[in-house]
C-alpha positions as CSV (number, residue, x, y, z in Angstrom):
1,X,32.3,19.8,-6.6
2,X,29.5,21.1,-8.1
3,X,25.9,19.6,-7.4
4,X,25.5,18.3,-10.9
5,X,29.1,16.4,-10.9
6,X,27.9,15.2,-7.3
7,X,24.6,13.9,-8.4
8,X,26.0,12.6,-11.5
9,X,28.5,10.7,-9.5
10,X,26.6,9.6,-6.8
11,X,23.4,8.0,-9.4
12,X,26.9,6.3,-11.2
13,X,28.0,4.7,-7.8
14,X,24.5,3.1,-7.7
15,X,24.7,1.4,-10.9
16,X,23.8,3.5,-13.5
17,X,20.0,4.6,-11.8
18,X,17.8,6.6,-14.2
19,X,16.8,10.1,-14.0
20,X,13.6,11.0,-12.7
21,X,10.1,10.5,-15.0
22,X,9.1,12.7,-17.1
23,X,5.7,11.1,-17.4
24,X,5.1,10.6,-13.2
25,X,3.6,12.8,-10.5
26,X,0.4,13.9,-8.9
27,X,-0.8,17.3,-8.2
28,X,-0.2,19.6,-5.1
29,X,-0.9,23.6,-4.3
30,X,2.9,25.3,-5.1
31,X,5.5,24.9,-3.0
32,X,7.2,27.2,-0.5
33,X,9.9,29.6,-1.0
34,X,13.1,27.6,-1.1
35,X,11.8,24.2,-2.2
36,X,14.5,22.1,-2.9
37,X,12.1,20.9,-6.1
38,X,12.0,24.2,-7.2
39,X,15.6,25.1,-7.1
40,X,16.7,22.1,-8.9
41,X,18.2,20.2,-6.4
42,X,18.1,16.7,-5.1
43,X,14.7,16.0,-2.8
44,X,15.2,16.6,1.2
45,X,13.7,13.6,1.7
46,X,13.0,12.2,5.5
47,X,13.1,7.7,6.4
48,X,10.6,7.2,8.9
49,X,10.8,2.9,8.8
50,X,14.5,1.7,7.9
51,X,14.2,-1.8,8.0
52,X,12.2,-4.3,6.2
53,X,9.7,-2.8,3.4
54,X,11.1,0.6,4.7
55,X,14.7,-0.7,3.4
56,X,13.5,-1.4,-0.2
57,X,11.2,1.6,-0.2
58,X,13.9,4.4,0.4
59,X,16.3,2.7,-1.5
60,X,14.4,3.3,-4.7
61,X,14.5,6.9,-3.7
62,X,18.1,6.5,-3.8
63,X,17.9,5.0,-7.1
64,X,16.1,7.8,-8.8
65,X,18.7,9.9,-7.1
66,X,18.1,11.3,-4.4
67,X,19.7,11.2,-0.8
68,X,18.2,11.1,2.3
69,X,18.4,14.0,5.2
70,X,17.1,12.7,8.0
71,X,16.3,8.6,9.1
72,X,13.8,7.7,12.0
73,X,13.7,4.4,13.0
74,X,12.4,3.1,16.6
75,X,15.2,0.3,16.2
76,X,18.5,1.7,16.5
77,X,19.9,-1.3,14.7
78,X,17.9,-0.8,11.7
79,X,19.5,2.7,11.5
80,X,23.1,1.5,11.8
81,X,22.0,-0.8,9.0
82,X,20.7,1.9,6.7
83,X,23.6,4.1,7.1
84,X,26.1,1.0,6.3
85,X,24.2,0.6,3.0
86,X,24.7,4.1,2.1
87,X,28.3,4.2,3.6
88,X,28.9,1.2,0.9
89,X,27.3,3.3,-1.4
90,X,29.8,6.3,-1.4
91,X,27.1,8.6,0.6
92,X,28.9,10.9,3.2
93,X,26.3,9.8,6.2
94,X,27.5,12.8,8.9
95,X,25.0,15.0,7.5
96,X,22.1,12.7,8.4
97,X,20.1,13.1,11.1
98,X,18.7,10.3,12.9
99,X,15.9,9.6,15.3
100,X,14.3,7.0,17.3
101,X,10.3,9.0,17.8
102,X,9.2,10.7,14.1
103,X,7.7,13.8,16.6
104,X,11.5,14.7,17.3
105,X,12.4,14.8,13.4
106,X,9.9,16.8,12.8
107,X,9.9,19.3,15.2
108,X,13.4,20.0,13.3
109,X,11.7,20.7,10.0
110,X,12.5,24.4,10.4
111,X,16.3,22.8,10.4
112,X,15.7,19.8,8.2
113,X,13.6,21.3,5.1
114,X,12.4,18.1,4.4
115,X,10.2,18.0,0.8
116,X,9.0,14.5,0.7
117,X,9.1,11.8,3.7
118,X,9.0,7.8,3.6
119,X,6.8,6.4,5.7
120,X,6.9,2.7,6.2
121,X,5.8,1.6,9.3
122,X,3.2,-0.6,11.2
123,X,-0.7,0.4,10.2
124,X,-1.6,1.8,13.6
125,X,1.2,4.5,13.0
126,X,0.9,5.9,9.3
127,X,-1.9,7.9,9.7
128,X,-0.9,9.9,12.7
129,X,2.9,10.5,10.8
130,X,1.1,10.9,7.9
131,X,-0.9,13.8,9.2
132,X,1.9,15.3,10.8
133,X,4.2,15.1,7.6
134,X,1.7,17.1,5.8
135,X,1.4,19.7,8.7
136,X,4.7,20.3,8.5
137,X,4.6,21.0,4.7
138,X,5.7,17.3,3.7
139,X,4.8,15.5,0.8
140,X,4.3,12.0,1.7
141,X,5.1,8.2,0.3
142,X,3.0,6.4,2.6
143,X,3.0,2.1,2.9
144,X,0.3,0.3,2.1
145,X,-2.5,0.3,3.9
146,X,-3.0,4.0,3.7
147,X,-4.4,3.8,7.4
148,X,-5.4,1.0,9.9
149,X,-9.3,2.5,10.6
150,X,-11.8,4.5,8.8
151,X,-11.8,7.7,10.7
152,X,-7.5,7.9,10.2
153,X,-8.5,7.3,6.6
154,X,-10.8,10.3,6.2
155,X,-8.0,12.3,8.5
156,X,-5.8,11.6,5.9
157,X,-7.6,12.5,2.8
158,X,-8.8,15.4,4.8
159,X,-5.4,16.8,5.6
160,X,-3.7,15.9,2.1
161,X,-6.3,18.4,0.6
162,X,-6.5,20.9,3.0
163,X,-2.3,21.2,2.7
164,X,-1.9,20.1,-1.2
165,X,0.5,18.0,0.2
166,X,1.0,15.1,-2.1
167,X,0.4,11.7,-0.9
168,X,1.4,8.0,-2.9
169,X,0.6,5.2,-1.5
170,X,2.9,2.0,-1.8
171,X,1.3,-0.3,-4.1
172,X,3.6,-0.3,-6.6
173,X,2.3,-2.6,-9.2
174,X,0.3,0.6,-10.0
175,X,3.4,2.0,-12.2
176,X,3.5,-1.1,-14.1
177,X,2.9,-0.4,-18.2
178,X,1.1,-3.5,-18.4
179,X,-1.1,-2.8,-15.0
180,X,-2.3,0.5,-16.5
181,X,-2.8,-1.3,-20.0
182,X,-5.3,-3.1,-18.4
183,X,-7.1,-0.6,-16.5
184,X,-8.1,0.8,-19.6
185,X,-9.7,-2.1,-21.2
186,X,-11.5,-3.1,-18.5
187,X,-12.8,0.9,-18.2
188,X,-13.5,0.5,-22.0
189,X,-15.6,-2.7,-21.7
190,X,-14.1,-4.7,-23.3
191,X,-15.5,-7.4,-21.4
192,X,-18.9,-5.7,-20.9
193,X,-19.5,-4.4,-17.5
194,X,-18.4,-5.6,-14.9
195,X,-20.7,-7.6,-12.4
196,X,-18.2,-9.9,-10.0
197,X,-14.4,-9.8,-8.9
198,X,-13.2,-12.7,-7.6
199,X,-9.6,-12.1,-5.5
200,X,-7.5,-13.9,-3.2
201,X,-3.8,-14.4,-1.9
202,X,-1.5,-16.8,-0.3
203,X,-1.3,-14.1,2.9
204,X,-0.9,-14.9,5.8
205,X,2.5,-16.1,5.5
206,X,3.3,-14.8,9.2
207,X,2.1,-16.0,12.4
208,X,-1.4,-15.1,12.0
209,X,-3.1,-18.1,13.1
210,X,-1.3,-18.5,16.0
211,X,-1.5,-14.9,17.1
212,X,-3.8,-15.5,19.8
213,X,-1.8,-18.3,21.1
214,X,1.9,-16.5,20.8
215,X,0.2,-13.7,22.7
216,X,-1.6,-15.9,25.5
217,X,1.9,-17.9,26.2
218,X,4.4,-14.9,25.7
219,X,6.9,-13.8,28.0
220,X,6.8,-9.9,29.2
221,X,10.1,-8.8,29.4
222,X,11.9,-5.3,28.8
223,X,12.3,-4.0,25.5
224,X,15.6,-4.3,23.9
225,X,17.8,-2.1,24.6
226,X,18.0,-1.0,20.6
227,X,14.3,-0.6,20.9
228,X,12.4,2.8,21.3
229,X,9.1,0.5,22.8
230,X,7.6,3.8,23.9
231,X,7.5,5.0,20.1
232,X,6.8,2.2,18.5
233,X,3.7,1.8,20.3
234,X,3.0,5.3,19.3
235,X,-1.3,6.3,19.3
236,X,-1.6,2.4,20.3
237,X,-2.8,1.2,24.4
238,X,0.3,1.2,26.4
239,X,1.6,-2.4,26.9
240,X,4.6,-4.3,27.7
241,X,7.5,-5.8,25.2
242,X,6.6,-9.6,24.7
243,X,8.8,-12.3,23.5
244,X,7.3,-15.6,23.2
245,X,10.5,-17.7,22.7
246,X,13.6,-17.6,24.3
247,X,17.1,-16.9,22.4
248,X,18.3,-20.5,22.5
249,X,15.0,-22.0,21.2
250,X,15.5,-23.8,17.4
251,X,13.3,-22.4,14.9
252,X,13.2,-23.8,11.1
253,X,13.5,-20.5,9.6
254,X,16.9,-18.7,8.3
255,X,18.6,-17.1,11.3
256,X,17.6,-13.5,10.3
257,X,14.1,-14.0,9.8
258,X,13.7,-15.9,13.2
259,X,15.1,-13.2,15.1
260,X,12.3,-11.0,13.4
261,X,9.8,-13.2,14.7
262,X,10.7,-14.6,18.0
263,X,9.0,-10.8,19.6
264,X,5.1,-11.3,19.4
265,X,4.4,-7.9,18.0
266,X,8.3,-6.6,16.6
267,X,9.7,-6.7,13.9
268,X,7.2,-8.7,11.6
269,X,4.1,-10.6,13.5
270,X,2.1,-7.1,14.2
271,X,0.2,-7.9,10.7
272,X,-1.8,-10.7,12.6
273,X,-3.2,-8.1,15.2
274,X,-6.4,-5.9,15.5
275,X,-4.4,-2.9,17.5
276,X,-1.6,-2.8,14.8
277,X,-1.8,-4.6,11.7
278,X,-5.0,-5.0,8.8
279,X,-4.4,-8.7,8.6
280,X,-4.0,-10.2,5.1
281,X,-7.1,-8.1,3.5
282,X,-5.1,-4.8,4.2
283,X,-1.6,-6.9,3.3
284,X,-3.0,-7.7,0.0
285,X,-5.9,-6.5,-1.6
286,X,-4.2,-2.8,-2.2
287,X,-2.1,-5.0,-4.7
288,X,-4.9,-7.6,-5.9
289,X,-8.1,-5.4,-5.7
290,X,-6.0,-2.9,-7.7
291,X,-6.7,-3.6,-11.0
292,X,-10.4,-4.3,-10.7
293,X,-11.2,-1.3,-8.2
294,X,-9.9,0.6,-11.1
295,X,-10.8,-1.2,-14.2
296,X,-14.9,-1.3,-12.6
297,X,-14.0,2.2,-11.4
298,X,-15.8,1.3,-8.2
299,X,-16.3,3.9,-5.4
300,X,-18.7,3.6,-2.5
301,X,-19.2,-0.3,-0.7
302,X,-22.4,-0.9,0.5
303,X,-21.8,-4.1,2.6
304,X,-19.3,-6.7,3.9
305,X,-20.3,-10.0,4.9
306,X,-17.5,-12.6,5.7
307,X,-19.2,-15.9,5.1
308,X,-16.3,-18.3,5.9
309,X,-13.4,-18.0,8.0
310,X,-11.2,-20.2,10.1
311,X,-9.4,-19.8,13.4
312,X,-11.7,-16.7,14.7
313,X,-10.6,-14.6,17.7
314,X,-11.2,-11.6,19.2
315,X,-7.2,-10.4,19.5
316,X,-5.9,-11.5,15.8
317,X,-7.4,-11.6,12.0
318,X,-8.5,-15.3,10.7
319,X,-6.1,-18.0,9.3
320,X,-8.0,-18.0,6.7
321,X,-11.5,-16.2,5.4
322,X,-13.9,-15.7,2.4
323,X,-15.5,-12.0,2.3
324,X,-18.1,-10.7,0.4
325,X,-18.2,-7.0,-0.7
326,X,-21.2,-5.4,-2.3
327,X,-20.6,-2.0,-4.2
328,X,-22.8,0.4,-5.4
329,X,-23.6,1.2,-9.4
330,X,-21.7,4.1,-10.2
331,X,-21.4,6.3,-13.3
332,X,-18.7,5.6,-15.7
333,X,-16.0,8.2,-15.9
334,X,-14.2,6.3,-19.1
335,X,-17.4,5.6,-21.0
336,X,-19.5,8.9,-20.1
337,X,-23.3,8.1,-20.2
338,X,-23.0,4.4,-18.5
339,X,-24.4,3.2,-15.5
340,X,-22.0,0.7,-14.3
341,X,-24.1,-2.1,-12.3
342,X,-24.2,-2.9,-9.0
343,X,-20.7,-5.4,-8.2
344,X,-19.9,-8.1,-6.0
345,X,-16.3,-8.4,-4.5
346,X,-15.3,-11.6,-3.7
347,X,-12.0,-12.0,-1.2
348,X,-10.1,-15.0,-0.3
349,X,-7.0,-15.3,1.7
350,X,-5.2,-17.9,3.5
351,X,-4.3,-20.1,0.0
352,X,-7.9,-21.0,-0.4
353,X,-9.5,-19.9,-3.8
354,X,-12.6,-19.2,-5.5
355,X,-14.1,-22.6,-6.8
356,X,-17.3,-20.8,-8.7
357,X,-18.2,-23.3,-12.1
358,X,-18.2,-20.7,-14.3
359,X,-14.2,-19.7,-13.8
360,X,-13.5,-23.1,-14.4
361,X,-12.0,-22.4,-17.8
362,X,-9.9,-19.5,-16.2
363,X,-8.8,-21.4,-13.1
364,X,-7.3,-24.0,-15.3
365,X,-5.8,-21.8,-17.8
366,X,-4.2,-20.1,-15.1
367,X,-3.1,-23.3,-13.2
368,X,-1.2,-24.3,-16.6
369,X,0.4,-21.2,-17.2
370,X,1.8,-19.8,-13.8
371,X,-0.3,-20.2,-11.0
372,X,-0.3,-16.9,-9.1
373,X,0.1,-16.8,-5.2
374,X,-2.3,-13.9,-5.6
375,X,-4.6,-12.6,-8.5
376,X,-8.1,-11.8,-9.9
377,X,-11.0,-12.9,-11.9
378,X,-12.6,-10.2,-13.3
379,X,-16.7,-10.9,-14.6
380,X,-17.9,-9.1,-17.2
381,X,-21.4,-9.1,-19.5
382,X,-19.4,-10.3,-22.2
383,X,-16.5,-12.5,-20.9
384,X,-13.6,-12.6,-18.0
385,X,-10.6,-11.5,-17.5
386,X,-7.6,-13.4,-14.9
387,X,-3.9,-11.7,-14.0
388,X,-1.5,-13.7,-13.6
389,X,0.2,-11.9,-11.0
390,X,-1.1,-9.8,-8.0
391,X,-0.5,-6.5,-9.9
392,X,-2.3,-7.1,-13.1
393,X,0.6,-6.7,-15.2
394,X,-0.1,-10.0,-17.5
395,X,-3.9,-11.2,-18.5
396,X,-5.7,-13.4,-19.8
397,X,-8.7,-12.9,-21.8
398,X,-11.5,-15.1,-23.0
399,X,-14.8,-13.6,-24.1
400,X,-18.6,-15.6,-23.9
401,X,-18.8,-18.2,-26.5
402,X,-14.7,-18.7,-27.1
403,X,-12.9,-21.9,-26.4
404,X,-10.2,-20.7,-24.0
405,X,-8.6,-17.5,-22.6
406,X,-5.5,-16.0,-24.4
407,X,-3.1,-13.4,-23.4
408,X,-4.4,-9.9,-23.6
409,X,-1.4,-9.2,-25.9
410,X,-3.1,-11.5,-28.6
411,X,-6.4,-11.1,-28.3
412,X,-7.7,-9.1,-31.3
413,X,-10.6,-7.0,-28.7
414,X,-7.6,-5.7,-26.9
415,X,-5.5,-4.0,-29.6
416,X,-4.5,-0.6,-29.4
417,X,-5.9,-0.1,-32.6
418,X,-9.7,-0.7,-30.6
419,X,-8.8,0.3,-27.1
420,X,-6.2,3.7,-27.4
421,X,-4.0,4.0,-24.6
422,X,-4.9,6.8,-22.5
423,X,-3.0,6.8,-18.9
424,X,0.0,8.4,-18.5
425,X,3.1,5.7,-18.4
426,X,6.4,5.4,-16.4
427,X,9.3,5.8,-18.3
428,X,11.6,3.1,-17.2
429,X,14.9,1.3,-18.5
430,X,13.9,-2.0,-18.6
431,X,12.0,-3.8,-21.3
432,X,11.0,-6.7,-18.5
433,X,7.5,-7.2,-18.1
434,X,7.2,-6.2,-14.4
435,X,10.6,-4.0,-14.1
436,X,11.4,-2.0,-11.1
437,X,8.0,-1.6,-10.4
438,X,9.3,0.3,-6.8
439,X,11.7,2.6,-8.6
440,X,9.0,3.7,-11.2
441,X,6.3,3.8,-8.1
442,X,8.4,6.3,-6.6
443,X,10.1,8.4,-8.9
444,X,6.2,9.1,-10.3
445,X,6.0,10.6,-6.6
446,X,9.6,12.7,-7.2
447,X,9.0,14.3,-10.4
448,X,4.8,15.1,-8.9
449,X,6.7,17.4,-6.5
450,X,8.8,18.7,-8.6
451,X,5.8,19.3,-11.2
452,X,6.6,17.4,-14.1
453,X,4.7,15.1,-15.9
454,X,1.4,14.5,-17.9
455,X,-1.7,14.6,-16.1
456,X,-4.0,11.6,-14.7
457,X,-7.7,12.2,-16.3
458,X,-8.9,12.5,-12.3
459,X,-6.2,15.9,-12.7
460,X,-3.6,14.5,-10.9
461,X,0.3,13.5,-11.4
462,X,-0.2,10.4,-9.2
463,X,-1.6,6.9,-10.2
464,X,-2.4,6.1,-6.2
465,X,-2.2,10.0,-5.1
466,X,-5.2,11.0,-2.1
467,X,-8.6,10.5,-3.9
468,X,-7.6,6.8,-5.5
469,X,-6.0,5.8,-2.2
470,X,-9.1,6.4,0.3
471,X,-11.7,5.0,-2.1
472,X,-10.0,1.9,-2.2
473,X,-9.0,1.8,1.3
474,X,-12.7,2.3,2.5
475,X,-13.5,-0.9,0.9
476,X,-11.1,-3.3,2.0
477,X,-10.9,-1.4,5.7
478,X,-15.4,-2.4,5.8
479,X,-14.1,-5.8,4.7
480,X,-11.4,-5.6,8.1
481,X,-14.3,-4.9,10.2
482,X,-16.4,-7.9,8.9
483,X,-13.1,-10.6,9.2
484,X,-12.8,-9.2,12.7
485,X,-16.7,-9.5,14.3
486,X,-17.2,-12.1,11.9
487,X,-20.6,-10.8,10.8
488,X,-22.1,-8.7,7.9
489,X,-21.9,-4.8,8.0
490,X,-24.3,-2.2,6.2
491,X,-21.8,0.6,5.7
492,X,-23.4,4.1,5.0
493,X,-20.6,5.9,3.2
494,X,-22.6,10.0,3.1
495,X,-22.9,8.9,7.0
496,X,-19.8,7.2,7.7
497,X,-21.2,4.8,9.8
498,X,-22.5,1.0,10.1
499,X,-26.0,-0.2,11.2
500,X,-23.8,-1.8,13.9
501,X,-22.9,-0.3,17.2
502,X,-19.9,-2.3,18.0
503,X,-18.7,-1.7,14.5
504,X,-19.4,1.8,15.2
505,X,-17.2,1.6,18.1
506,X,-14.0,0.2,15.6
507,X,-14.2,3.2,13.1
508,X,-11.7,5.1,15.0
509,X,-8.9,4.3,16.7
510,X,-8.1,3.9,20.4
511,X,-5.7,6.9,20.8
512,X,-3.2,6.8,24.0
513,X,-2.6,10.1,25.9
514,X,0.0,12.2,24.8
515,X,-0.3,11.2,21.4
516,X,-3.5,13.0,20.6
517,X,-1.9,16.3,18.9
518,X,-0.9,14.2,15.8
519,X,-4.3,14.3,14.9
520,X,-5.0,17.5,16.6
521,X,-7.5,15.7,18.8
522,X,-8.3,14.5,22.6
523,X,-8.5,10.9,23.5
């Protein structure tokens, strides 16, 4: 069969999946001799994280058509799983190679060829498989948060442009039409310029205000014998498998999802913890600070101050907090000439929300219309704008001295005949409002590496390639560091450093011996 008739065949058996975009990617130095982009064949592309987010993200890779080479996953059940889904599929899996520790699988590049690799994991790990992905001359789609610390976050950036290696990080609302609608009316002021951001989410909705507690009571017993413990540790302190409720113990939760969360770290409750996870504010905000980071094109943070917060501890991120970012004034890059002011970042997580008497008419707009589990208000010199989702895909609008906020879509300030579109879109087959936001998110990474598509107005193929990523990421990882010593920080971004020792003392990560060559460091 020819590889045209297969690839036809094989997109068929998943339901019809469209080609790749013509209008995605981001930019990258040219690719090696015998590139399977440049040959015209399907990607080589590597799982690293079957289960969970990993299962939806390297699905949509199958959905823009490609097939994977080689699966890592540190549970062995979560691989039998994947290759049952693409066994029902019609994939012939006895090509695949699979692994347990992402070092093995890539120590077989020579073998493998892998172009691309999918890496959705805990935080504590992307960085280091991250960096050693690009080393080994592989473009990476890389889960939200981009990295747990802000040292792995400059290694990252670092490494992405030293290789060319592409990067896109997993916030997928990014590829929504209406998402990059917005962007450009906020960069085109249409509500002025931007002086407060108000954000918040319903996250945690795992164990986070009990971490402390599930870890103080748990039981330490030996990993499963499906579990690769050692490597799913990975650059974390060594430390024993905990379960903190026995087998037979009821739980109100579907069967599935209490197995998940009956081990104190694996599969799902790692979020909660400082060595592992980002806590809701590294969940979230790469989703709900999206639009607004980019509509206010903000860059550098000059301080994070958490100013309420509930259930404080020293091993697991608050119930609930409020945090207060402060970013610098900027130039405008959209409106050349403008000095954007200095803005104020408001996050909320845990369900609480912002209460300030000005968004009153917003709040209740909002509340009648669909009242999002997580959004924005955006504050402008001349009136607001509120999604009604966590990506930004539908507004509402309502400038000073109007009655109430309409949709963006009616309001006459936000017509394309006033505001031209300028970002590159997705091309997708759905006319839905949100779509397959996933499938668009990462066929815009496919067609980068093969070289297609029309051009960002930073110069790259990618909505959240590199440069986007770690701006955004510095932010919300300053913010971390506030939830956690429960203090404001003064963050120097030309010295990356704080005016805090202990916070000093966070900015990179603990890394455990033997591990230290993914970064090409020493502990």
């Amino acid at each position: 069969m020819s590889m045209k008739s297969s690839r036809r065949s094989f997109i068929k058996g998943l339901g019809g999946a469209c080609a790749l975009s013509a209008f995605a990617g981001c930019a990258g130095k040219p690719f090696g001799i015998g590139s399977a982009a440049l040959r015209g064949e399907r990607l080589k592309f590597g799982v690293v994280g079957a289960g969970g987010k990993g299962f939806t993200d390297w699905t949509k890779f199958l959905a823009n058509g490609e097939i994977p080479t080689a699966i890592c996953d540190v549970d062995k059940t979560l691989i039998d799983a994947a290759l049952a889904h693409l066994s029902r599929n019609g994939v012939d899996t006895s090509s695949i190679r699979t692994y347990t520790d992402y070092r093995k699988m890539f120590d077989e590049q020579s073998k493998l060829g892998l172009d691309v690799v999918n890496i959705s994991t805990p935080d504590h790990m992307h960085a280091a498989q991250a960096v050693r992905a690009m080393r080994e001359g592989v473009h990476c789609y890389l889960q939200k948060p981009l990295a747990r610390t802000l040292w792995e976050v400059d290694q990252v950036g670092r490494i992405a442009r030293e290789t060319g290696r592409i990067v896109q990080m997993g916030n997928q609302g990014s590829a929504a039409h209406g998402h990059r609608r917005h962007v450009e009316l906020l960069q085109k002021g249409v509500i002025g310029n931007i002086t407060e951001v108000y954000v918040w989410t319903d996250r945690p909705i795992w164990f986070q205000g009990e971490a402390a507690k599930r870890f103080a009571a748990g039981r330490m017993i030996p990993a499963p014998e499906n579990l690769d413990w050692d490597s799913w540790l990975g650059i974390a302190s060594n430390r024993p498998y905990i379960q903190d409720r026995p087998e037979d113990t009821p739980w109100p939760f579907r069967s599935q999802f209490a197995r998940n969360l009956r081990g104190v770290y694996h599969r799902f409750n790692w979020r909660a913890y400082y060595d592992f996870g980002t806590g809701a504010f590294g969940d979230m905000a790469c989703h709900t600070l999206n639009l607004p980071f980019r509509g206010a094109e903000l860059a550098s943070v000059k301080s994070a101050e958490t100013d309420m917060v509930c259930e404080w501890n020293g091993v697991a991120y608050p119930m609930k907090s409020r945090v207060k970012l402060v970013y610098a004034s900027r130039p405008s890059k959209a409106r050349p000439g403008v000095t954007l002011p200095e803005t104020t970042v408001w996050w909320y997580d845990g369900g609480i929300r912002p209460e300030a008497p000005k968004l009153k008419p917003m709040i209740e707009a909002l509340a009648k219309i669909k009242e999002p589990r997580g959004g924005c208000i955006v504050c402008g010199t001349k009136g607001m704008l509120a999604s009604l989702d966590a990506y930004g895909i539908d507004c509402i609008v309502m400038m000073d001295g109007e009655a109430a906020p309409v949709n963006t879509k009616q309001h006459e300030a936000c017509r394309e005949s006033i505001v031209a579109p300028y970002l590159p879109r997705v091309k997708t087959t759905t006319t839905d409002l949100y779509g397959d936001t996933d499938k668009a998110h990462i066929g815009e990474l496919c067609s980068a590496i093969r070289g297609e598509g029309e051009k960002f107005p930073d110069g790259g193929r990618c909505f959240s390639g590199i440069d986007y990523s770690t701006s955004i990421l510095e932010g919300m990882l300053v913010g971390c560091l506030s939830q956690r010593l429960n203090r404001k920080l003064r963050w120097d971004a030309a010295k990356r450093a704080f005016d805090d020792a202990e916070a000093n003392a966070l900015v990179k990560p603990y890394i455990r011996k033997g591990w230290e060559g993914e970064f090409g460091v020493k502990s």
